[in-house]
N, C-alpha and C positions, 0 to 999 in steps of 0.2 A: 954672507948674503942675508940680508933681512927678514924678515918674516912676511908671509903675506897677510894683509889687512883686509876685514869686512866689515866696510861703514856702515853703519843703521840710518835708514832715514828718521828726519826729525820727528821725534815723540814715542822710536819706537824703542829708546832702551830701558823704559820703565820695567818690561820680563826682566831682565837682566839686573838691574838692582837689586829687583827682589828676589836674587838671586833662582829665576827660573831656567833652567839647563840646554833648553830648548832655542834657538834664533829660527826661525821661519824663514822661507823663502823672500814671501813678500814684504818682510821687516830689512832686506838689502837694497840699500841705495846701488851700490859699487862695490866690486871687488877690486882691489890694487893686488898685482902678481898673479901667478898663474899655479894655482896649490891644487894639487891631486889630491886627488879620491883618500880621507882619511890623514892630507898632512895640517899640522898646528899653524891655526892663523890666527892672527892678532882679532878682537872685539872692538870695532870703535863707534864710537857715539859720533853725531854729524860734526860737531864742535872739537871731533877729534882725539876725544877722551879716552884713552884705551881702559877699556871693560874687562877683560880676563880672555884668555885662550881659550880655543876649543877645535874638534878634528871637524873639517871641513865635506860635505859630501852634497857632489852636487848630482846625485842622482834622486836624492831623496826632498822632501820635501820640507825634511828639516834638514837645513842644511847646515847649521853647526851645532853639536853639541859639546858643550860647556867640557873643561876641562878643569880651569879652574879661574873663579871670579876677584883671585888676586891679580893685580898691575905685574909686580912683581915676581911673581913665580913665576918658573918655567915647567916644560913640559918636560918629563922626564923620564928615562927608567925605573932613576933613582924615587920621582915622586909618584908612578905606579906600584913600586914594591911599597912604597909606605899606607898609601889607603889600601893596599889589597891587605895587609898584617893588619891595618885596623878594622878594616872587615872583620875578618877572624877572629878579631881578638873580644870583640864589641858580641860576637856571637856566645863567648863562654859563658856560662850559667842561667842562659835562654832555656835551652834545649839541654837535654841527656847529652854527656862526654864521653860516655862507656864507646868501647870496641864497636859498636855497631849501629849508633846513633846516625840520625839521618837532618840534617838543616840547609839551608841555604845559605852559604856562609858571604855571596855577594849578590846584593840586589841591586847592578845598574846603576843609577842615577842617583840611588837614593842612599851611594856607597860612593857616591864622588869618580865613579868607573862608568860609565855612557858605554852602551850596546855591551856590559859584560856582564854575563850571569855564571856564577859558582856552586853547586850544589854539592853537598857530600852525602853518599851511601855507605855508613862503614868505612873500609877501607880505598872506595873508589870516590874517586872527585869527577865533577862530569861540569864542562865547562862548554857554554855559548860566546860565540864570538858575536854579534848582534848588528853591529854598526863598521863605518867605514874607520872607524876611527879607534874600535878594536880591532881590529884586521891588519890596519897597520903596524900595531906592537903586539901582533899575535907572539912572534919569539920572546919578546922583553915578558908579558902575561903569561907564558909556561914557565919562561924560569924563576918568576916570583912565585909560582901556583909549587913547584918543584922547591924553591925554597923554603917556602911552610909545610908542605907536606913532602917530603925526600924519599916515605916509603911509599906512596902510593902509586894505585894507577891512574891517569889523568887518560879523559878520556872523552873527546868534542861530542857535540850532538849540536852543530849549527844547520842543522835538517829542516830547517824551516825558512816558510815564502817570505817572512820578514826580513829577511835579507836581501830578498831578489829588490828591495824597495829602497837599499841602501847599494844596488848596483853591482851586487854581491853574488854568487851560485852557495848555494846549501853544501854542507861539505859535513860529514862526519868521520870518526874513527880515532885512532889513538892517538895524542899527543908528547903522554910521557912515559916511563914504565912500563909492566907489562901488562897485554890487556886482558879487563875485569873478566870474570867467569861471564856465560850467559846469564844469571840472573844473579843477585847481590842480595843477602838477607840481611834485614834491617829492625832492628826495634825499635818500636812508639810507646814509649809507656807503658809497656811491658805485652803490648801486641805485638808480633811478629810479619813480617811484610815479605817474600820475595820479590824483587824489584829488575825489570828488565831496561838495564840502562842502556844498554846499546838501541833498541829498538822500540822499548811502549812509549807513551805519551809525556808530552815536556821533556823533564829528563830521565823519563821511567816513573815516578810518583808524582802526586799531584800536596806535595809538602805545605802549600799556603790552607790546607783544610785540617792540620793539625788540630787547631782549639776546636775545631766546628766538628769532629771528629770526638774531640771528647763532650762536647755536651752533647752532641747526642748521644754516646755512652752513657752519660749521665741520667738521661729521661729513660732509655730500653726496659728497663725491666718489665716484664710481663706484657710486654708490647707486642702486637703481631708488623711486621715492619714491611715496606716497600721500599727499595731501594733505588731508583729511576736513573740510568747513567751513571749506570754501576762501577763500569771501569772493574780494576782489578781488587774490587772488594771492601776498601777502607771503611766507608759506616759498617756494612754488613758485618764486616770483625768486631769493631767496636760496639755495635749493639749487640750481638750474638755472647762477645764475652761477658757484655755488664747484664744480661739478665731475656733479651727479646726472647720468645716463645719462638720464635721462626722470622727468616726473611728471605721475599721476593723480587733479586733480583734483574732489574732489567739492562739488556747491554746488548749493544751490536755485534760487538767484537767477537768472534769466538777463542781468540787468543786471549783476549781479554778475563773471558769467562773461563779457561783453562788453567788460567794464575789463581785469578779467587777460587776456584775450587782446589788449589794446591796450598792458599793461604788459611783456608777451613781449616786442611789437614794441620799446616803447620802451627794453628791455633787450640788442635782437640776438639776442635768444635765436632759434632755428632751429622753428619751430613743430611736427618733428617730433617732437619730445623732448617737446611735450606733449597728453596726452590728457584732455578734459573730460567732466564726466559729471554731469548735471543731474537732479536728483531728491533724494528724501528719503534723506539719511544712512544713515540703518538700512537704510535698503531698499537700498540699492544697496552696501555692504558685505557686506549676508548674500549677493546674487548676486555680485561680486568673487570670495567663498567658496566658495560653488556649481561657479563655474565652476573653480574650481583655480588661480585668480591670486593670485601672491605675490610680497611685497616686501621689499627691505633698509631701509627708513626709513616711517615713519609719524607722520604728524601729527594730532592731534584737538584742535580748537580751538574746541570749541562754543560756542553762545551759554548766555547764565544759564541755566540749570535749573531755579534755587531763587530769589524773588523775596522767601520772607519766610522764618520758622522753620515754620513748620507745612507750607512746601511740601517740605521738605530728603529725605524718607523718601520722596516720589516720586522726585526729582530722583537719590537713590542707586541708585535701579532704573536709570533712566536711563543714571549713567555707568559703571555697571555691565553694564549689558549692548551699550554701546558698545565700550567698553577691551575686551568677553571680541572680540569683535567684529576691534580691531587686530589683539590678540598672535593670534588665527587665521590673519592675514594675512601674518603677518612670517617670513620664514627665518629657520634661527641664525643665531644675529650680528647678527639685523636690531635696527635699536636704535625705539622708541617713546617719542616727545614728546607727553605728555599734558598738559592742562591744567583746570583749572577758575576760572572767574572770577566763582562764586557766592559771595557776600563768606559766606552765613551755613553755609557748609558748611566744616566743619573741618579741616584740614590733616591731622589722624591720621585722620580719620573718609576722607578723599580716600586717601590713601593703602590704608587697610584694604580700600576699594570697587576700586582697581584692584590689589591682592593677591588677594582674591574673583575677580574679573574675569580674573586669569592660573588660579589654581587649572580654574575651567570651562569656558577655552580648550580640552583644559588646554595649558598650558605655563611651562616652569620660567622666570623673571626675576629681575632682580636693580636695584636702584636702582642709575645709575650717576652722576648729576647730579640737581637739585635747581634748579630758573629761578624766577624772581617778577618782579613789576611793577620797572617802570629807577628810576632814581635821580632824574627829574624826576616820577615820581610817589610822593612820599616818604609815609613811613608816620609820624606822630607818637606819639611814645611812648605818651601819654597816650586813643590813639586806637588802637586795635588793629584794629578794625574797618575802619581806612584799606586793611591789607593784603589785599587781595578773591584775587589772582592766585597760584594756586598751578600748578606744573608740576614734573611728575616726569619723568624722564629713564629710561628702563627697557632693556635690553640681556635678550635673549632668547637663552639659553644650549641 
């Protein structure tokens, strides 16, 4: 039996040359066949020109992603075990190889694998199934994961509403081996992390703030620090080791806050130097201000804001009245590590929101650095979209 085909209407396989992963909804003229949720159809241009494969999901509003933009290849097990090993392999001398190194060994799209993410803690690998079209070789994707890694435990965390978008229910727990302890300790350049894969955020660390982790390590020394979406610690270790006086901080979580205060200990760090503060961000910023508390370093490290385009114009209120929020906070000299990790919010449009954001502080700043996502979460040309992480580095004159 043939494959099923998805013709593009005229003009719209320009994405597709330039090899972008993505086919839209409204870029389908016609479907020929009748393909479920996640099977390989053909790519065709109006004039019939077959464009390359991809898993088919018609829940979603992208409704194909690219598999592969050769005529010629096919879809296979055989060609999911080959990019998932180049994955890996492309990860060696990125990151630490040692017994308890932590990377992201497949990033999606930008690993030629659509809706699959890979992560490794140590000795557990912890695997998102994402789209309709990993779902469907979810068995074929464990025994390649099981083929590179034979000792490990492999262990899902597809726990997230991004799937309910590909037609999908959230699903988590073990996949292969046996499963990981409650928590996985990991090292970062010679920082120490326990990591709760089963249950914290993403897949238990937030790995794409590695380098942005270490420059701030970098700047700490004799720094008094604020920490803002704190999560389970990461600047706070890293500035507390390279030199900060003290840091504050802020997190909702109290499981959250329960870990970093477990990652102090696992660090040496002196528990005086840190002070925790539980509650909602904004709230406890604007009283930080109130009371006439200020700092040499600040970090803001929020979670998404913006989930699609039409949420973006909320989401700028947002980090716009956060960042006025920081530069309130900071003395001169104090320098501010902002970030945003809303892929559809724009890099100038970021920017312009925390220039606003200094203006009604007020306080005069200056860009002094520029941080993104590490080099095992790489961005494909073809794929711009791959780049979500943006961080500005700001010095308070």
């Amino acid at each position: 039996m043939s494959e099923p085909r998805v013709v593009l209407h005229p003009g719209r396989q320009r994405p597709i040359v330039r090899r972008h992963p993505w086919v839209l909804s409204g870029a389908i003229a016609r479907v020929e066949g009748d393909p479920g949720p996640g099977d390989t159809v053909q790519v065709v241009d109006h004039e019939g020109g077959l464009r390359g494969r991809g898993a088919w999901s018609p829940a979603s509003q992208i409704s194909v992603r690219m598999w592969t933009f050769e005529p010629d290849e096919e879809v296979s097990a055989a060609l999911l075990r080959r990019r998932l090993a180049a994955a890996v392999a492309a990860r060696r001398g990125l990151v630490g190889d040692g017994p308890s190194s932590a990377c992201r060994l497949v990033y999606s799209e930008s690993d030629g694998l659509p809706g699959l993410i890979v992560d490794r803690y140590a000795d557990t690998i912890v695997g998102q199934l994402l789209s309709a079209g990993a779902e469907r070789w979810r068995r074929e994707i464990v025994a390649a994961l099981v083929e590179c890694f034979p000792a490990a435990a492999v262990w899902e965390r597809s726990d997230v509403e991004l799937r309910r978008k590909e037609g999908l229910e959230p699903r988590a727990g073990p996949l292969a081996g046996a499963a990981p302890p409650e928590l996985v300790e990991i090292d970062e350049d010679g920082l120490r992390f326990a990591v709760d894969v089963r249950g914290g955020q993403k897949t238990g660390f937030y790995l794409d703030q590695r380098d942005s982790r270490a420059a701030v390590s970098a700047h700490a020394a004799g720094r008094r620090a604020l920490n803002a979406f704190a999560y389970t610690g990461g600047f706070a270790i890293a500035a507390l080791r390279n030199g900060a006086t003290s840091v504050t901080n802020v997190e909702s979580s109290r499981a959250a806050l329960d870990l970093l205060d477990r990652n102090v200990a696992l660090n040496g760090i002196e528990p005086a130097r840190v002070e925790n503060l539980r509650g909602d961000a904004f709230r406890l910023l604007r009283e930080l201000d109130a009371a006439g508390r200020r700092f040499d370093l600040v970090v803001l490290d929020p979670p998404r804001f913006a989930d699609s385009r039409d949420q973006v114009a909320r989401a700028a209120r947002g980090y716009k009245d956060v960042n006025r929020l920081a530069f309130r906070l900071l003395d001169p000299g104090g320098l501010l590590y902002t970030f945003s990790c809303s892929g559809h919010l724009h890099p100038d449009l970021f920017q312009k929101i925390v220039a606003d954001a200094a203006l009604d502080a007020p306080r005069e700043a200056r860009i002094v650095g520029r941080l993104a996502q590490p080099a095992d979460h790489p961005v494909a040309l073809g794929f711009p979209e791959s780049a979500y992480l943006k961080g500005l580095v700001c010095r308070v004159s």
